[in-house]
Structures are given as structure tokens and as C-alpha cells.
C-alpha positions in Angstrom: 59.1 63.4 12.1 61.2 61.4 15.1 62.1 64.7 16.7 58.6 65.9 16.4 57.8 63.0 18.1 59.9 62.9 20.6 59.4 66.6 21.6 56.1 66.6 21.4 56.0 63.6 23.8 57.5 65.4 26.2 55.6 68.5 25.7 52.7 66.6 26.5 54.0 64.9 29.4 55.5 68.6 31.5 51.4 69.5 30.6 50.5 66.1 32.7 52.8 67.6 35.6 51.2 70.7 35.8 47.5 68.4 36.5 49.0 65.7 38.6 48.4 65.4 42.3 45.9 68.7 42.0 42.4 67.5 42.1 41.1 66.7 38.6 37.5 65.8 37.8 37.3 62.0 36.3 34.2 62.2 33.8 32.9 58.0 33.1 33.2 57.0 29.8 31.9 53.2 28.4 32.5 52.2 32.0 33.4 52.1 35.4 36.7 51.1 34.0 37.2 53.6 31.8 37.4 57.6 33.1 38.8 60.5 31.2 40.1 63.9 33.1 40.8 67.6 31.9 44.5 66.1 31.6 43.5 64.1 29.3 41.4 66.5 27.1 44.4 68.9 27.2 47.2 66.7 26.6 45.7 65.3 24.0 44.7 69.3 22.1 48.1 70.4 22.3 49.1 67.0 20.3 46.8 67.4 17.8 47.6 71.0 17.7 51.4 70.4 16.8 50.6 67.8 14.3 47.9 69.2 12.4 50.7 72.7 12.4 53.6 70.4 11.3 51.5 67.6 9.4 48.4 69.1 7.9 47.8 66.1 5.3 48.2 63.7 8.1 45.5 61.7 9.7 45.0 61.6 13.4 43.2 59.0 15.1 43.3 59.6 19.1 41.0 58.5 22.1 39.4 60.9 22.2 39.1 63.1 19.3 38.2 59.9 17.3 39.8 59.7 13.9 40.4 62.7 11.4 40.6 61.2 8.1 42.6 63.1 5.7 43.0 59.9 2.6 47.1 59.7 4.2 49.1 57.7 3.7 50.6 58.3 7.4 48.5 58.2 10.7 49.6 59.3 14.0 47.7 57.5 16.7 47.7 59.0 20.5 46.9 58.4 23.6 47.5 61.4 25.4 46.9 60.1 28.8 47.6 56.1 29.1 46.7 55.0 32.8 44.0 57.8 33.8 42.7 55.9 36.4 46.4 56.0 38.2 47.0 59.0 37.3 43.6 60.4 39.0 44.3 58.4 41.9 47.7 60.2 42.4 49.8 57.2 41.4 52.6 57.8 39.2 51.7 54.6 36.7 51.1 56.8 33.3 52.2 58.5 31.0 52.0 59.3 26.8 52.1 57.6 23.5 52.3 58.2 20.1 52.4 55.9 16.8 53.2 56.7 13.6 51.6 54.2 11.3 52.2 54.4 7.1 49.8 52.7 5.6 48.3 50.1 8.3 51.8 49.2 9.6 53.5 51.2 12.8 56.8 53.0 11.5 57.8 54.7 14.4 56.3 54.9 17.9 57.2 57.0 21.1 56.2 56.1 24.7 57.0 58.8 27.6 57.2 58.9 31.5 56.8 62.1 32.9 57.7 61.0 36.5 61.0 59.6 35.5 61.5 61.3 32.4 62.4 58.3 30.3 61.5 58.4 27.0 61.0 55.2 24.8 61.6 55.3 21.1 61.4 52.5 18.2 61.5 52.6 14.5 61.1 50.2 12.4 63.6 47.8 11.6 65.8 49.8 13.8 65.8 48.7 17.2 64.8 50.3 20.3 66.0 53.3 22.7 65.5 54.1 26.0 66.9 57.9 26.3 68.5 57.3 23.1 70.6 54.3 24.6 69.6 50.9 22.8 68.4 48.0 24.8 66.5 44.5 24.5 64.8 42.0 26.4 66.4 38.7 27.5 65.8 36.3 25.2 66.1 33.2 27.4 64.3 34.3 30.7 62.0 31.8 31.8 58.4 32.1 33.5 59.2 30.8 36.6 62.0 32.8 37.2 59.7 36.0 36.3 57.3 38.6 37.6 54.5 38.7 35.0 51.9 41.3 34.5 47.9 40.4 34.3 45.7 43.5 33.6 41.4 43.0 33.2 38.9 45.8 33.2 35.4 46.0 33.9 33.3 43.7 31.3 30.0 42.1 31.2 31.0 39.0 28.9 31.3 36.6 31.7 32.6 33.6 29.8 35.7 35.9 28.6 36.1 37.0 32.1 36.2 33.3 33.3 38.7 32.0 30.8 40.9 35.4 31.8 40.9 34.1 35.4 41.7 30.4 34.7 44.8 32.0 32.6 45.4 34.9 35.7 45.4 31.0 38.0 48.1 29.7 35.9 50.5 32.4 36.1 49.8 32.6 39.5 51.4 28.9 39.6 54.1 29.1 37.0 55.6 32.9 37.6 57.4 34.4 40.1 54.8 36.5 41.5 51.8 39.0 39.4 52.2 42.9 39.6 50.2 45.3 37.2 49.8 49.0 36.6 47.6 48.7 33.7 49.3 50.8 31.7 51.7 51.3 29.7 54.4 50.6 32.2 53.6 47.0 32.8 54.6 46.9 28.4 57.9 49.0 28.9 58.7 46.9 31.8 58.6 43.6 29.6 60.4 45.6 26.8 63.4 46.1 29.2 63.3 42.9 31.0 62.0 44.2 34.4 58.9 41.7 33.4 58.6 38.7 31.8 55.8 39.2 30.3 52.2 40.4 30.6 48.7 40.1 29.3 46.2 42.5 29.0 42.4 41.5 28.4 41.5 45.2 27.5 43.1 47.5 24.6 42.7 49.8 22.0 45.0 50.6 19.2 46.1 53.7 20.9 47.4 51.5 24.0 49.2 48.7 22.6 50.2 49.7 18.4 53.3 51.7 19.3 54.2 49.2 22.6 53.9 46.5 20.1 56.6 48.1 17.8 58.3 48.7 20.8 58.6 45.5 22.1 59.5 44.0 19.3 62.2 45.7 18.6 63.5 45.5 22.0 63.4 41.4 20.7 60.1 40.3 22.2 57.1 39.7 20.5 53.1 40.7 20.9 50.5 38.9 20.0 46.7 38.2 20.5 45.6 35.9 22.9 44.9 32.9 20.6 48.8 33.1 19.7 47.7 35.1 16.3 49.6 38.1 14.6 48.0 41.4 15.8 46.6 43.7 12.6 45.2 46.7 12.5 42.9 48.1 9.7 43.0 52.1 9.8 39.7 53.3 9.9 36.8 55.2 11.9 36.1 51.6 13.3 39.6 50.5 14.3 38.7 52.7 17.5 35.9 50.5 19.0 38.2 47.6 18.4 38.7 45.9 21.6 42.8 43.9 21.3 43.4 41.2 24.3 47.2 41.2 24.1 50.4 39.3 25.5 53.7 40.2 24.9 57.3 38.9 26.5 59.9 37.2 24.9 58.8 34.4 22.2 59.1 31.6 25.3 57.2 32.3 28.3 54.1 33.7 25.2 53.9 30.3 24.0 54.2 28.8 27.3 51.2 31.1 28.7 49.6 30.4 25.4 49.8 26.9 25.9 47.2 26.2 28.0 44.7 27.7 25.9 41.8 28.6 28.4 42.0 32.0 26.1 41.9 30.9 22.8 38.5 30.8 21.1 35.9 28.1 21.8 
């Protein structure tokens, strides 16, 4: 199952090639936020093509086929396309993911930059790759000695928008400076160190399962944004599931978490 993985990552990722920097037609989903492409569509039908030919008894639960429930015990969860918006703006910010989760717990997860052609891979209990070479994330780096990421969509829940920006405030005074792609990237970035950390107000479980395992295993942690375990219950209703999320090494999440303008009042 890894090497499926792995190769069908990449699969997907020479199909995103073939779309990107050509014109594409960005359809609106829930939002103005939120936009899918015909990259999208076909990324994600030639992953669900290669599992369902390699994995028949498998469940699938993707963005945009929804779930297909087959009573397994595995799940493969994908986003085909993580950061369309970039992507259909001709930046190179995306790329795909996979998770494979047995029972509700991610075992393995896959994450896959066409651009660069880096390919992150962790199992678990078994550490993280980056084109097969292990790495981690510095366990001692500090906040103010880091570039942090901040990532908010479109929402109409004021109140959570307002505690978002009090939090976005406090970074702005206690990091070295804010950057986002809101994406995948800003995650892989923290998971090697590049960033200390980041916080995204808006995710699914096909954005942030496998970067969780990932991260984690690279040394850092993820959790929600009142300082809680993340847990995911599979299920047709695990996709409207909306998962605020930070994740950086255990130090600069408490110390973001610490000032709880996040947390539930």
C-alpha cells in the first residue's frame, strides 16, 4: 500500500502539470472561498480509479466524490487538488494528498509537490520522509525567532472571525514576520522547520488528517484551536466537518494557545 501511495501521488501530480498555467474554469463551490477546476475533477478520478483497481473493499472518502462506504476497515481519504485557488491563479502553492486511515486513526499519509517534485511520506510510528530521506522539526525554535503561518477563508460567523484576528494581532507581535499559501505548503513548511508554526481557521479532514500524521512524526504536534487532541469519526458526515487547526513544535502551540482569544466562550 506505501508504494501505491506514493506512485499514485505522483501520478496525480504529472496530471496537475499537464492543467497548470493553461486556462482552467474555476466552478464556486460553498463559497467565494472555495472553487474547484477540471484539475481537480480529474486528479481526483484517476485516484479513485487506482484505488478502487488495487483496493476494491476499501472506502474512499474524497472532496469531491464524497465518501464511498464499503463497511472497511481502511479508508483512503484525498484531496486531489489542495490549494485550487493558487493553483488557478498560476501560483505554484499546491499540490496532492492522500491518507490512509484503519479504523478512525491515520496509518500512513502521502503529501506531493508537483513543482518541486518533493514527495512527503509518514507512517505511523515510523517517522517522516522527505524523498525518502528522514527529517524533523526543531524542537527548541522559538516564536519570536520564527515566520509563522495564519490562513482564514471566507465565513459569515463574525465572532469567530474576530477572535481569528485578535490571535492573527498576536502573532503579528510575537513572530518574526506572517507568510501563508493556504495550503498544504504552509504544514510541510512547519514539518521541516522552514515555519514555526501555523494556524488555519478553515479545514476539512482531507486537508489536515495526513499533514497531521505528518507533522507529528517529523516531532511537532497538531491540535485544535482550544489546545484539544484532533479526532476524526469516519463517516458520510466527517466531510462537512469544519477543523480550525495549529500545528509547530509543542512550544510556540502553547504559547499561541496561551492567549486564548480562540478557545470557546
Amino acid at each position: 500500500m506505501k508504494e501505491i501511495l506514493k506512485n499514485i501521488l505522483k501520478d496525480a501530480g504529472l496530471l496537475l502539470l499537464d492543467f497548470f498555467n493553461n486556462p482552467v474554469t474555476a466552478i464556486q463551490k460553498e463559497s467565494q472561498s472555495s472553487i474547484v477546476t477540471e484539475a481537480d475533477l480529474g486528479s481526483e478520478k484517476l485516484i479513485v480509479d487506482i484505488i478502487r483497481s488495487e483496493f476494491p473493499s476499501h472506502n474512499i472518502l474524497s472532496e469531491e466524490c464524497g465518501f464511498i462506504d464499503n463497511k472497511s476497515e481502511y479508508t483512503w481519504i484525498i484531496d486531489p487538488l489542495d490549494g485550487t485557488s493558487n493553483f488557478a491563479s498560476g501560483i505554484p502553492w499546491f499540490g496532492v494528498l492522500i491518507t490512509l486511515f484503519r479504523g478512525n486513526q491515520p496509518e500512513m499519509a502521502g503529501a506531493y509537490l508537483p513543482i518541486t517534485e518533493d514527495l512527503f511520506f509518514a507512517e505511523k510510528g515510523k517517522g517522516a520522509v522527505k524523498n525518502d530521506n528522514p527529517f524533523s522539526l526543531p524542537a527548541d525554535k522559538s516564536l519570536k525567532d520564527s515566520l509563522f503561518a495564519f490562513c482564514v477563508d471566507y465565513t459569515e460567523d463574525q465572532d469567530f472571525l474576530n477572535r481569528g484576528l485578535e490571535t492573527y494581532k498576536f502573532i503579528a507581535q510575537h513572530s518574526r514576520n506572517i507568510r501563508s499559501t493556504n495550503s498544504l505548503v504552509d504544514f510541510l513548511y512547519v514539518a521541516e522547520g522552514k515555519f514555526g508554526g501555523v494556524l488555519n481557521l478553515f479545514t476539512k479532514v482531507w486537508d489536515i488528517s495526513g499533514l497531521g500524521l505528518i507533522i507529528s512524526e517529523a516531532g511537532g504536534v497538531m491540535k485544535n484551536i482550544n489546545g484539544n487532541d484532533i479526532h476524526f469519526s469516519i463517516g458520510k458526515d466527517l466531510i462537512k466537518e469544519n477543523f480550525p487547526v495549529i500545528a509547530g513544535n509543542r512550544n510556540i502551540v502553547e504559547q499561541v494557545l496561551s492567549i486564548n482569544s480562540l478557545r470557546e466562550r
